[in-house]
C-alpha positions as CSV (number, residue, x, y, z in Angstrom):
1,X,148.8,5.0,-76.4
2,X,151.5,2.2,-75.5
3,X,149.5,-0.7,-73.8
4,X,151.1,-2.4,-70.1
5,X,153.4,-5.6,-71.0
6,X,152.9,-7.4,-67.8
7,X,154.2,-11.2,-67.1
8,X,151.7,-13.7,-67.0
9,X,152.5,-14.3,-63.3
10,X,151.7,-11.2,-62.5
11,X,148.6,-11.3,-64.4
12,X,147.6,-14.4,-62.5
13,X,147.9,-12.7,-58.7
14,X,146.4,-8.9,-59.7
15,X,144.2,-10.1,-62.4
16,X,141.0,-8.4,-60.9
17,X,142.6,-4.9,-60.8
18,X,144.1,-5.3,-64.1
19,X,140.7,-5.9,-65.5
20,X,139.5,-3.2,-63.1
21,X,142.6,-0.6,-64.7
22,X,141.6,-1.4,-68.1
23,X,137.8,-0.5,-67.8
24,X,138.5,2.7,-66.2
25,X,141.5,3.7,-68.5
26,X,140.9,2.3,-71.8
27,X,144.5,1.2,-71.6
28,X,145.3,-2.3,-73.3
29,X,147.5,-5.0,-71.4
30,X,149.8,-7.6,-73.1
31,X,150.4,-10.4,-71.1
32,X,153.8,-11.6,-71.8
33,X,155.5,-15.6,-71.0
34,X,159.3,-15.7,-71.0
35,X,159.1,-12.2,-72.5
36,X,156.7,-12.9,-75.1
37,X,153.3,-11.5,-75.9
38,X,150.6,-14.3,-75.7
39,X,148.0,-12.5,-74.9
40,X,146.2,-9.2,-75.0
41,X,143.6,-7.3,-72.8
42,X,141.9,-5.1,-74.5
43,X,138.3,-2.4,-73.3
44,X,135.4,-3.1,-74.4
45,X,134.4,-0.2,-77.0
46,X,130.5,-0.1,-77.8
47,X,129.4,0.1,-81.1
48,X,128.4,3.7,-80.9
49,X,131.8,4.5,-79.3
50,X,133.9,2.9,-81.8
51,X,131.3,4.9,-84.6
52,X,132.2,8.0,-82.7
53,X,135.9,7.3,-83.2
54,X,136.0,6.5,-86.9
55,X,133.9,9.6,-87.2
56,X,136.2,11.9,-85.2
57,X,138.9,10.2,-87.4
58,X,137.5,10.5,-90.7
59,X,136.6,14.4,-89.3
60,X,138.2,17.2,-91.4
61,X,139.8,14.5,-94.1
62,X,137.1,13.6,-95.8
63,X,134.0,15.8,-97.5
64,X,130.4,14.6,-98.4
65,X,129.7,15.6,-102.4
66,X,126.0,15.1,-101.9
67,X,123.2,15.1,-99.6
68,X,123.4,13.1,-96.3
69,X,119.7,11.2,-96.7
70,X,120.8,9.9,-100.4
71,X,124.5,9.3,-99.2
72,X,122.9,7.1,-96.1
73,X,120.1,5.7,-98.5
74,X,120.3,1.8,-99.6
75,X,121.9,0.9,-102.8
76,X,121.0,-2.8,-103.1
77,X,118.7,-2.9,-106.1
78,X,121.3,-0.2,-108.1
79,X,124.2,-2.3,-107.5
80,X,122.2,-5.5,-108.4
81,X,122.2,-7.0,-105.6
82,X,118.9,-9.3,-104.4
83,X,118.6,-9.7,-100.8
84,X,116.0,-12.2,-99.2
85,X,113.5,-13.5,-101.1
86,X,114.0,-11.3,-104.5
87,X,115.5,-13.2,-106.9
């Protein structure tokens, strides 16, 4: 999706429902100067909604070759790592 180019001016006298338009569309703004971007406006995406994405992304091109729980399980020690007070 294309984000809004709007002029800073105009940013500066509808800024509340720009920030309002973003939140409820999810649509980025670039606020521009003299026709240049200097600025950008971006939704706030939680943590679990930007997982969702990469997931949704990642679905269909990609294939698991084992099972989830050893997938998903630490590899700290294997890859000799030492975390905290280990070493």
């Amino acid at each position: 999706m294309k984000p809004n180019v709007v002029p800073a001016g105009v940013f500066k006298q509808g800024s509340l429902d720009i920030l309002n338009d973003v939140a409820t569309t999810h649509r980025e703004v670039v606020i521009t100067k003299r026709g240049r971007p200097v600025a950008r406006v971006v939704p706030v995406v939680s943590d679990r909604e930007r997982e969702e994405e990469l997931l949704a992304r990642l679905r269909g091109e990609a294939r698991m070759l084992g099972p989830e729980d050893e997938f998903l399980a630490p590899r700290t020690q294997e890859a000799g790592w030492a975390l905290g007070d280990d070493e």
